[in-house]
C-alpha positions as CSV (number, residue, x, y, z in Angstrom):
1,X,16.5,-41.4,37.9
2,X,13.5,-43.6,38.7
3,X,12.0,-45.0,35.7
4,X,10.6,-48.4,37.1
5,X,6.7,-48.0,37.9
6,X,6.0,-48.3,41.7
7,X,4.6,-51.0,43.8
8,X,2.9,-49.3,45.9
9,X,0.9,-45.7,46.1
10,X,1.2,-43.0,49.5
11,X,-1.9,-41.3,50.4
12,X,-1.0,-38.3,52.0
13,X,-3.3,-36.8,54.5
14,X,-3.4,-33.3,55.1
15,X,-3.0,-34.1,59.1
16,X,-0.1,-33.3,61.4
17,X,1.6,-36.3,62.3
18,X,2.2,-37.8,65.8
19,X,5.4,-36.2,66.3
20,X,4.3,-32.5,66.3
21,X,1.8,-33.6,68.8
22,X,5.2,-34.7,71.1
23,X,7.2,-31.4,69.8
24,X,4.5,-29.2,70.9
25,X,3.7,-31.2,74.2
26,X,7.8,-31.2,75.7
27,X,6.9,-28.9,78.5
28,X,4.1,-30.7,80.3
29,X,4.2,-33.1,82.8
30,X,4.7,-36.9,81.5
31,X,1.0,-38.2,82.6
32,X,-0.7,-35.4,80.6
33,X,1.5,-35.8,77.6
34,X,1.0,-39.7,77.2
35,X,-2.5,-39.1,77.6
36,X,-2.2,-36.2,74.5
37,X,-0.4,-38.6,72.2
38,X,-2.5,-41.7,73.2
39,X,-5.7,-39.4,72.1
40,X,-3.9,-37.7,68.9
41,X,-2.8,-41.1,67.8
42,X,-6.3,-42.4,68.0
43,X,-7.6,-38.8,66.3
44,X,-4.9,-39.9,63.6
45,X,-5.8,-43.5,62.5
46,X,-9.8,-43.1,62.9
47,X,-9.3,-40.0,60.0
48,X,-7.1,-42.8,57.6
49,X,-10.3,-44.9,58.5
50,X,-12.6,-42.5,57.3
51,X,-10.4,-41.7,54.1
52,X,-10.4,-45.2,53.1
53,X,-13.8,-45.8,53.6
54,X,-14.8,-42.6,51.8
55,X,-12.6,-44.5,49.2
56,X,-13.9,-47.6,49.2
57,X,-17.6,-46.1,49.4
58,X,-17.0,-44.8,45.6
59,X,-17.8,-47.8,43.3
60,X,-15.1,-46.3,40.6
61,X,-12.7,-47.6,42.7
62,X,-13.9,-50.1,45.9
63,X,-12.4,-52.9,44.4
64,X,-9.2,-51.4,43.3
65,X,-8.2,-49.6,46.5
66,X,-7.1,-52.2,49.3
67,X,-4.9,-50.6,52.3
68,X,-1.9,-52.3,53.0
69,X,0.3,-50.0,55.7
70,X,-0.7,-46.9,58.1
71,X,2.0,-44.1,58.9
72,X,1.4,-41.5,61.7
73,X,4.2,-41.0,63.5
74,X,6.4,-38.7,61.1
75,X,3.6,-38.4,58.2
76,X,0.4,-39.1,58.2
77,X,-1.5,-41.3,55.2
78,X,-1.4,-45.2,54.2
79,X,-0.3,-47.3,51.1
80,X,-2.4,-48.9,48.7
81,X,-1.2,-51.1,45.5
82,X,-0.8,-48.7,42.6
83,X,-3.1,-50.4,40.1
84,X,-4.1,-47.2,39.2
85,X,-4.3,-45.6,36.2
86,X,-3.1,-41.6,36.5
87,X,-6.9,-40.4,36.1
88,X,-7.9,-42.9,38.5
89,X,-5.2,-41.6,40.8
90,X,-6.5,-38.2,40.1
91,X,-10.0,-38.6,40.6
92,X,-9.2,-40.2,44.0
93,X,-7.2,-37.2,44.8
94,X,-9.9,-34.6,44.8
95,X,-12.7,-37.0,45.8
96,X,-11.8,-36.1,49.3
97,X,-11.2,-33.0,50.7
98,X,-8.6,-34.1,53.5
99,X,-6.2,-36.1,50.9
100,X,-3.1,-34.0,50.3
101,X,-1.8,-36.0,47.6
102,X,-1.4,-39.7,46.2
103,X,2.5,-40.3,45.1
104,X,4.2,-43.2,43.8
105,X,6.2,-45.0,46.6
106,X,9.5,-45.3,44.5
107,X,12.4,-47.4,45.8
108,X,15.5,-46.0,47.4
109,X,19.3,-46.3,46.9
110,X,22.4,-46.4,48.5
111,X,24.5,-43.2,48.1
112,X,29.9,-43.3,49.4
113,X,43.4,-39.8,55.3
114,X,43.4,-36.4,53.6
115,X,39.6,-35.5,54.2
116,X,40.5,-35.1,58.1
117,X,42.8,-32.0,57.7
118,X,40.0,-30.8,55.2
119,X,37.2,-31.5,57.2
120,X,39.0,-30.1,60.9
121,X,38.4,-33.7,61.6
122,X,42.1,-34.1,63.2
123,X,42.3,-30.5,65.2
124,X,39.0,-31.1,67.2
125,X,40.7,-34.4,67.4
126,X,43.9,-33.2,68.9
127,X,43.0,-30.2,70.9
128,X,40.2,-31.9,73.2
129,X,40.7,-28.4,75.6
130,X,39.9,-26.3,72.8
131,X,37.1,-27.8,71.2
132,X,34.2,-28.3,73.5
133,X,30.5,-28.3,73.7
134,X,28.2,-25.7,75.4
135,X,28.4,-27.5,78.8
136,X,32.5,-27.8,78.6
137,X,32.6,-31.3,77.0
138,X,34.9,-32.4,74.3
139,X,33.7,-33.2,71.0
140,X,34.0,-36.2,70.7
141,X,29.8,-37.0,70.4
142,X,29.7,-38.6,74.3
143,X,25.7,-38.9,75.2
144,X,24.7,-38.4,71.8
145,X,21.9,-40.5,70.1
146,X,23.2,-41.4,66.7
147,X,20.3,-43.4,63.9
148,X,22.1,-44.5,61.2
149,X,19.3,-45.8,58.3
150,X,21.5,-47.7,56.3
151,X,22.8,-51.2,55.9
152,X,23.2,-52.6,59.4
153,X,26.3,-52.6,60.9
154,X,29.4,-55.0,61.8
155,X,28.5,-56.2,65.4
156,X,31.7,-57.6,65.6
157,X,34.2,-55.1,64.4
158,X,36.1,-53.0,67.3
159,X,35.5,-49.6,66.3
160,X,32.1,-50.1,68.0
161,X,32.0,-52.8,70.6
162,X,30.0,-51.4,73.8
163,X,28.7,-48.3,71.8
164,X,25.6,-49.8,69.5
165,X,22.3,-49.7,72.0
166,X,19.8,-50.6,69.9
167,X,18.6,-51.2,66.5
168,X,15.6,-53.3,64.0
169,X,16.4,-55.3,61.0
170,X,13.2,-53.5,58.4
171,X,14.4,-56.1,55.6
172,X,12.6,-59.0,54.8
173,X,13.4,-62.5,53.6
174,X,16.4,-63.9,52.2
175,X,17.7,-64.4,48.4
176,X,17.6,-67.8,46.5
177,X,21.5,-69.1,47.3
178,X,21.7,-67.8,50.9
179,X,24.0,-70.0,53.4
180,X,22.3,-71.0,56.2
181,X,24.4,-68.2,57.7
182,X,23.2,-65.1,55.8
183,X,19.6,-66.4,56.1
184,X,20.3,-64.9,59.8
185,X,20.9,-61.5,59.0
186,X,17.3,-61.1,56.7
187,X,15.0,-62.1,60.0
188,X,13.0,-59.2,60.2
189,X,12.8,-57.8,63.5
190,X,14.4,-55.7,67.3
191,X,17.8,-56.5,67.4
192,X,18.4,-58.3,71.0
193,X,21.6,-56.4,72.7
194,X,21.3,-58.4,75.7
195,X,21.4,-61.8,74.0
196,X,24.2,-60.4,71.6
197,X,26.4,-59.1,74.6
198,X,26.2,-62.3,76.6
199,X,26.9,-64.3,73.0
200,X,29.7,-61.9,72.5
201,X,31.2,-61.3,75.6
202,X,31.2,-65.9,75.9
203,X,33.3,-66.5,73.1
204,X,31.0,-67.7,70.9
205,X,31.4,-65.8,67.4
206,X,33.8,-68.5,67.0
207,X,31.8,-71.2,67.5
208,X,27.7,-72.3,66.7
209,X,25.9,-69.6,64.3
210,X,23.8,-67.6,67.0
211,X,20.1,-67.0,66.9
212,X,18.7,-64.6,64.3
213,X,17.7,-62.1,66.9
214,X,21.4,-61.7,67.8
215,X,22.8,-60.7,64.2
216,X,19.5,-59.5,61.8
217,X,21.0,-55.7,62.0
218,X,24.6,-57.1,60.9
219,X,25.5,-55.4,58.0
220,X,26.1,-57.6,54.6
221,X,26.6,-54.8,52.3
222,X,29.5,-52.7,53.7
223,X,27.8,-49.1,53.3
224,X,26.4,-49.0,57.2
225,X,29.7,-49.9,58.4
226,X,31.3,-47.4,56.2
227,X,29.3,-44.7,57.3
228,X,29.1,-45.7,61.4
229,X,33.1,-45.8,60.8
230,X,33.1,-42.1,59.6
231,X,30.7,-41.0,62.0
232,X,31.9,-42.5,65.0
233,X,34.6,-45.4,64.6
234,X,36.7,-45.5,67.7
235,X,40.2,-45.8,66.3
236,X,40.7,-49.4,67.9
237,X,41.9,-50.7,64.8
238,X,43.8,-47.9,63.0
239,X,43.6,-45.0,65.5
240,X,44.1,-42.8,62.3
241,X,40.9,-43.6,60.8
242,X,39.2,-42.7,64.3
243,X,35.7,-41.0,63.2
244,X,34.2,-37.1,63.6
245,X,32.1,-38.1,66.9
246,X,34.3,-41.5,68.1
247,X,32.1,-42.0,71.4
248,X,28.5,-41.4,70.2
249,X,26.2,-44.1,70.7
250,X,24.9,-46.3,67.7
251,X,20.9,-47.0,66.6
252,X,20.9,-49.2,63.8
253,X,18.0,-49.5,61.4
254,X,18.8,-52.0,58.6
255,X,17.0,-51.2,55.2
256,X,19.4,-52.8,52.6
257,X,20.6,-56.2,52.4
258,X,22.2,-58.1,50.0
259,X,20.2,-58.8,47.0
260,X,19.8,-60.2,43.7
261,X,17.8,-58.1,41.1
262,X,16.0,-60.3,38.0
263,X,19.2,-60.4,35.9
264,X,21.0,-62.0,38.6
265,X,23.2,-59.7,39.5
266,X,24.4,-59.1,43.1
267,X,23.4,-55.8,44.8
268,X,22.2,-54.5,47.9
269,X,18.3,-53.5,48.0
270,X,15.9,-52.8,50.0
271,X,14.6,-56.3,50.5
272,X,10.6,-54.8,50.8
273,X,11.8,-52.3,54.1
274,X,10.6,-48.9,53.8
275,X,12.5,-45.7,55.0
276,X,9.1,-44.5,56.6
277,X,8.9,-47.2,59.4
278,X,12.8,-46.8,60.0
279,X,12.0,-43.1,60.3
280,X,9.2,-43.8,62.3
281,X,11.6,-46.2,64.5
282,X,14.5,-43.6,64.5
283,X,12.3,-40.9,66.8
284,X,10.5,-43.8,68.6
285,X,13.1,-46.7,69.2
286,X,11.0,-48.4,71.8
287,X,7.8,-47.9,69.8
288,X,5.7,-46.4,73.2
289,X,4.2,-43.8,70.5
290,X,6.0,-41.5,72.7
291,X,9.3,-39.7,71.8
292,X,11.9,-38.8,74.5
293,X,13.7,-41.5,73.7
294,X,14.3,-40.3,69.9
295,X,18.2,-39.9,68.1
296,X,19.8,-36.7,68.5
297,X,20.7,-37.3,64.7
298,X,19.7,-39.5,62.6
299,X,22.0,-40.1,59.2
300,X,20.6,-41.3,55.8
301,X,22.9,-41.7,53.6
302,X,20.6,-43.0,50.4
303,X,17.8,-41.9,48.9
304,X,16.7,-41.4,45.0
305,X,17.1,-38.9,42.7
306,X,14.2,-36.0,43.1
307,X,14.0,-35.3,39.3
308,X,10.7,-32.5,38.7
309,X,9.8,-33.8,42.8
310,X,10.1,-31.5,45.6
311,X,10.7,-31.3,49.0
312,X,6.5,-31.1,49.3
313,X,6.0,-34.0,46.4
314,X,8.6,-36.8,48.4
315,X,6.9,-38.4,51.0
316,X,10.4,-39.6,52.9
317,X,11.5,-35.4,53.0
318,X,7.7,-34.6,54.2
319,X,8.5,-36.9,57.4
320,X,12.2,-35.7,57.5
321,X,10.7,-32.4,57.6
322,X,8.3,-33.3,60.2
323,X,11.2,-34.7,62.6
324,X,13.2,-31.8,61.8
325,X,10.7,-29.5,62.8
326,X,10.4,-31.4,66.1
327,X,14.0,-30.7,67.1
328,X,16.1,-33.6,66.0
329,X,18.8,-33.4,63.6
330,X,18.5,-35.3,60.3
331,X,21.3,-35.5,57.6
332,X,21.7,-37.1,54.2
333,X,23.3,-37.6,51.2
334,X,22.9,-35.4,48.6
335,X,23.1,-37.8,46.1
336,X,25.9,-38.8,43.5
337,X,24.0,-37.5,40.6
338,X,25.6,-34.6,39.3
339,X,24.5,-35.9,35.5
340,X,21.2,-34.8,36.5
341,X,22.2,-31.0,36.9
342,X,20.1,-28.3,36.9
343,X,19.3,-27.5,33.3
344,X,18.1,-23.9,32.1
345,X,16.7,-22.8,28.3
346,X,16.4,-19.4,27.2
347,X,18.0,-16.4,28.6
348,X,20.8,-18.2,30.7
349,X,20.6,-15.1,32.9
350,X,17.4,-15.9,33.7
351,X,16.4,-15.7,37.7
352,X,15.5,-19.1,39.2
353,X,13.8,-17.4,41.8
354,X,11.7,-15.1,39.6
355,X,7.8,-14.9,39.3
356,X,7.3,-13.9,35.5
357,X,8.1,-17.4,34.1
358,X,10.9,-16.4,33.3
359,X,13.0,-19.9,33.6
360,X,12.1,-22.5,31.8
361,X,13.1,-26.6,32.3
362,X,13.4,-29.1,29.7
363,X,11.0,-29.0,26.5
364,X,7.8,-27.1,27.5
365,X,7.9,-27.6,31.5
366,X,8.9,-24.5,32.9
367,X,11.3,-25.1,35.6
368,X,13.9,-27.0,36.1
369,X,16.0,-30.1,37.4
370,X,17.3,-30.9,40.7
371,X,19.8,-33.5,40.8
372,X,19.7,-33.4,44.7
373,X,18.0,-36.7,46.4
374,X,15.0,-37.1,48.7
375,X,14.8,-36.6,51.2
376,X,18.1,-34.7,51.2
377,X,15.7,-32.2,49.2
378,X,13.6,-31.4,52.6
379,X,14.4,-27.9,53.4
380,X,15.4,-28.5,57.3
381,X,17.1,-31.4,56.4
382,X,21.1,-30.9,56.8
383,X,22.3,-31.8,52.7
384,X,25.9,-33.1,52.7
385,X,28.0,-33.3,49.1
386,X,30.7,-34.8,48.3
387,X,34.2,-33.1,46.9
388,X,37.2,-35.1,45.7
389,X,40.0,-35.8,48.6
390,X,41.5,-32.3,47.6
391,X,38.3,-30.7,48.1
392,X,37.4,-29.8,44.7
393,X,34.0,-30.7,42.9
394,X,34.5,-33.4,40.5
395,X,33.1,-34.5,37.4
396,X,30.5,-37.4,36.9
397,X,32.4,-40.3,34.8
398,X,32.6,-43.4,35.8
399,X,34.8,-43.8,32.7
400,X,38.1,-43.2,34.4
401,X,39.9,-44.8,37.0
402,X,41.0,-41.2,38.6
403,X,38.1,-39.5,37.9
404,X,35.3,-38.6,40.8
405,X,31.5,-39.6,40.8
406,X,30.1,-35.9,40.6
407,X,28.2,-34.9,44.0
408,X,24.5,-34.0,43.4
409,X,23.3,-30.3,43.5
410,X,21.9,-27.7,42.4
411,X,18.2,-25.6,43.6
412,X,15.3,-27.7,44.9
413,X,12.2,-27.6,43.0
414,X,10.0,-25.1,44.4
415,X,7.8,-25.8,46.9
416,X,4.1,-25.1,45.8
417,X,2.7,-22.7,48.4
418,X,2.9,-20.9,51.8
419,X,0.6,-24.2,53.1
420,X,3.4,-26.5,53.2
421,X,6.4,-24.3,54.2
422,X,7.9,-26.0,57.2
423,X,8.3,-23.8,60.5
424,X,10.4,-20.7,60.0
425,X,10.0,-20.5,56.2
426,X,8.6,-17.9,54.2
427,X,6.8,-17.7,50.7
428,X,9.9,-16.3,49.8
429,X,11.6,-18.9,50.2
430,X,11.0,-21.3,47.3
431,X,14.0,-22.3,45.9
432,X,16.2,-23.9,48.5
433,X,20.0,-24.4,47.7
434,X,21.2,-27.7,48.4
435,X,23.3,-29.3,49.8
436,X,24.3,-27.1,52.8
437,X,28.1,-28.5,53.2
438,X,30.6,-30.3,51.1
439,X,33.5,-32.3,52.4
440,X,35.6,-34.5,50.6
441,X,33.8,-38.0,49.0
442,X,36.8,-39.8,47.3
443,X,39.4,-42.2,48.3
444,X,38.0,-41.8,52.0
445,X,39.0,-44.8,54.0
446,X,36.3,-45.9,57.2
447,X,35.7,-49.0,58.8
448,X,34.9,-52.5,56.8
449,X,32.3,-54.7,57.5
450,X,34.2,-58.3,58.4
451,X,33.9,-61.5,57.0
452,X,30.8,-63.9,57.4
453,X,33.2,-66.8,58.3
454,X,33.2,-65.2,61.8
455,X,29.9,-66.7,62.4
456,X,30.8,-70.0,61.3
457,X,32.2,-73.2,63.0
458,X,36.2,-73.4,63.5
């Protein structure tokens, strides 16, 4: 659970974002729907404008309130420094009528040869002329736009060579003790596939470091490479540990990087990226404010844990829902919280789902706890648990060497009204059951991120 007070706050706007706009505008003809999203993104920014005037016009808080980011592609508000105190923060809430709400900007977290006869993984495999598509093609994810928000990605490892188009390093700066080397990976910024291919396709890993541009989505963590390998590693190493979808193509949007916290240990954090603008870059990779060239998928395998938040109170699951609601696929990790289960007092029969208060969460709150993750939590958003490698659920204890981390799950905290249901929803529909598929989570064996020394001198 989050415990650490936030940097930064999200003012939400109650506004539709950019991407609806694109959703709703598919059918007509190119010219009129550029001009339609050139005027909606316009409509867009000139009401955060007129928010953060209105804001800074109140003297209770013009020289507390200082905007420091804009979103409006996949949500619509804008950041502010949370020096705040929680009246303040709710007195700025209802002093204008358009603010949705103010919520803390918390940080995110990562979330990781029998699973293939569990999963189907080796019969789609194996029996191309069974297992097609709706237009006769093989499963094998061939055309398929594939956004994986994660760690980066080993440019140089042969599961993927030819198959990663495009991608943006979100992370900023690197930590005291760097090499020269690493230093290259933390330049913020579009990763360059034409410069990489002609440094690749030369020779030259093994010989001068290349510019920062060539490597800044390279992955110095392991978990992007992990997860691109079970999505869609090729087999070129180990054709065994070929992935689900081993011909989809890769867009690579680097939010972690290796990291030390303020005890000194090593871990891999977010580095000052934010999952919005990766979202944001996910439906837009060219960043025209236009969106036929968004992912067919895009994967996030992190998150934090949702605690009393909801699919409505996590601004990462409002834009997930946004995108979802657009047409495009979004998965992610449920989480590997199952410490944080749902928790009930009082008549354990009780119905979660009931109207009469009749369930009750921890102390006085009446409710309860969701150990599922944002923005996993979002109801369209496609919630994936984990089960051990015999596909049973597993118990949360880190204790023992056999044991498995338990899988996050449980209800979703009720959404708060009929206003924020997400297309097709009804008020019915409060509680949402997460996640929506399990496969197995432990001992699973997926591509590894290679050595830095491959960038070095030899």
């Amino acid at each position: 659970m989050i415990t650490e007070k936030p940097l930064r706050l999200f003012v939400r706007l109650k506004d539709d974002p950019l991407i609806k706009t694109w959703a709703s505008a598919k059918r007509s003809s190119n010219r009129d729907r550029n001009t339609l999203l050139k005027n909606r993104k316009q409509e867009i920014l000139n009401n955060i404008d007129r928010v953060y005037i209105s804001m800074k016009s109140n003297p209770l808080f013009n020289k507390k309130v200082h905007i420091k980011e804009k979103s409006y592609k996949t949500i619509c508000g804008f950041y502010i420094l949370n020096n705040l105190s929680e009246r303040e923060i709710y007195n700025l809430k209802i002093s204008n009528s358009n603010i949705d709400n103010i919520q803390p900007d918390y940080p995110v977290e990562l979330n990781n040869n029998t699973s293939n006869h569990i999963t189907g993984n080796d019969i789609v495999r194996n029996h191309p002329e069974i297992f097609k598509d709706a237009d006769g093609y093989p499963l094998t994810g061939k055309g398929v736009k594939a956004a994986i928000i994660d760690t980066g990605i080993d440019l140089t490892h042969p599961d993927f060579q030819g198959r990663i188009m495009g991608g943006y390093n979100f992370t900023n700066g690197a930590p005291s003790g760097a090499t020269p080397t690493e230093n290259l990976i933390f330049t913020p910024g579009p990763w360059n596939k034409g410069a990489f291919d002609n440094w690749w396709n030369n020779g030259s890993p093994q010989g001068d470091p290349p510019s920062s541009d060539v490597v800044n989505i390279m992955d110095d963590c392991g978990h992007g490479t992990h997860v691109a390998g079970t999505l869609g590693g090729s087999g070129a190493i180990e054709p065994l540990m070929r992935g689900v979808a081993s011909e989809v193509d890769f867009y690579i949007y680097k939010i972690f990087a290796f990291d030390i916290n303020n005890n000194g240990d090593v871990r891999c954090g977010t580095r000052g990226a934010n999952p919005l603008t990766a979202l944001d870059r996910a439906v837009d990779p060219n960043n025209d404010d236009s969106f036929d060239d968004a992912a067919d998928v895009i994967n996030c395998s992190w998150g934090y844990s949702s605690g009393w938040m909801g699919p409505d109170d996590c601004q990462a699951a409002i834009a997930v829902q946004n995108i979802v609601d657009s047409g495009i696929v979004v998965v992610a990790s449920a989480g590997n919280n199952q410490s944080y289960n749902v928790f009930w007092s009082g008549n354990s029969g009780a119905n979660p789902e009931a109207t009469d208060g009749g369930y009750h969460g921890e102390g006085s709150q009446r409710g309860y706890n969701s150990s599922v993750g944002c923005p996993a939590c979002a109801v369209g958003a496609i919630a994936v648990g984990a089960t051990t490698e015999f596909d049973k659920t597993g118990t949360h204890n880190w204790s023992s060497n056999n044991s498995f981390v338990g899988s996050s799950r449980g209800p979703t905290w009720p959404m708060r009204g009929t206003a924020n249901m997400p297309v097709g929803y009804q008020q019915g529909d409060r509680v949402q059951h997460k996640p929506e598929i399990a496969a197995p989570g432990q001992h699973i064996c997926s591509s590894s991120k290679i050595s830095f020394k491959i960038f070095s001198p030899v």
